[in-house]
N, C-alpha and C positions, 0 to 999 in steps of 0.2 A: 308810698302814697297813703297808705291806712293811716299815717301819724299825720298826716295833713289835712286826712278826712275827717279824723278824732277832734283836729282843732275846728275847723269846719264849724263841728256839729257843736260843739263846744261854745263857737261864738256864736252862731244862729239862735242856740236854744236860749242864750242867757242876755242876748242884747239888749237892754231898753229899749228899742223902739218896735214896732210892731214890722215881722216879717211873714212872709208868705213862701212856700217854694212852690213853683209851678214846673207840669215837667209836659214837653211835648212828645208825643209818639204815633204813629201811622204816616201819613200822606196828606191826609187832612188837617189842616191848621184849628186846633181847640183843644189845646195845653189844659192839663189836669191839676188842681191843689193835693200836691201829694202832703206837705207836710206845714208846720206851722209855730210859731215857738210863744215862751212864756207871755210876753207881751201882746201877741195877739191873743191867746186865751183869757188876758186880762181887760183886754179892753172888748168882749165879745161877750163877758160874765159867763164866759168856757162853751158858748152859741158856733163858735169855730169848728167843733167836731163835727157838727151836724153837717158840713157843708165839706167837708176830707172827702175825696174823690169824684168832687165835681166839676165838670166843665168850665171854660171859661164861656162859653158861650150859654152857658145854663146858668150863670150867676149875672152876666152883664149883656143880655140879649137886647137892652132897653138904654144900652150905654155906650154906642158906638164908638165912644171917642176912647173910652176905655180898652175895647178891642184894639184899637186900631194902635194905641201907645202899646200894645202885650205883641202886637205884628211885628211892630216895628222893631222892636228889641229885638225879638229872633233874628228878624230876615238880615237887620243891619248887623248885628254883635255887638251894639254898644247902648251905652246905658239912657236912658230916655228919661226926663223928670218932668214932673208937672205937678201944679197947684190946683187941687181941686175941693169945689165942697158935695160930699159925700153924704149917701143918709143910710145911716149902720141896719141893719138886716135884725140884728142883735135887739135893739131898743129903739130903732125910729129915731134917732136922735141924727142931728143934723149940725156935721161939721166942716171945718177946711183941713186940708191934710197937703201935705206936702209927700207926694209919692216918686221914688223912684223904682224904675224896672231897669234890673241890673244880669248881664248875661254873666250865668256858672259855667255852664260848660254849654256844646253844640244843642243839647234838648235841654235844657233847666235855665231859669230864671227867676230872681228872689227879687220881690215888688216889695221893699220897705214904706212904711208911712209911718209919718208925725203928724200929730194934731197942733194946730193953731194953738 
């Protein structure tokens, strides 16, 4: 399993598009950004760190629809997509992204996005 983990991390870190891993734990539903790879550091001008071990509910308190596409993934198991326009945290800038929330394993889920 470590040799699959290695790839894993291998394709996460180096993918062109922007990925996020989020990991859930407790009883309470408000899954964690535990980790984050090259492309989100590049489209964030590296503003991503600041935000590693925060809440989902602490980032999108003001974005219910948001939550509710990170529920759903969990509760269901399977992958959720949606087209949205976002305004980056990073620089105020305002785009369309093509997001999916996609289930790793029973507590983890990697929410890729594309920009328009």
């Amino acid at each position: 399993m470590a040799r699959d983990d290695s790839k894993f991390e291998a394709l996460f870190q180096h993918a062109p598009i922007v990925m996020y891993l989020w990991v859930q734990s407790g009883d309470v539903f408000d899954p964690i950004l535990t980790a984050y790879n090259g492309a989100a550091v590049q489209l964030t001008g590296g503003r991503i760190s600041e935000l590693k071990g925060k809440r989902v509910s602490d980032l999108y308190s003001n974005e219910p629809q948001i939550i509710d596409d990170f529920r759903r993934c969990f509760e269901e198991r399977q992958p959720v997509f949606r087209r949205m326009r976002y305004q980056l945290r990073s620089d105020g800038q305002i785009g369309t992204f093509r997001v999916a929330y996609i289930p790793v394993d029973p507590a983890s889920i990697v929410v890729a996005a594309v920009a328009e």
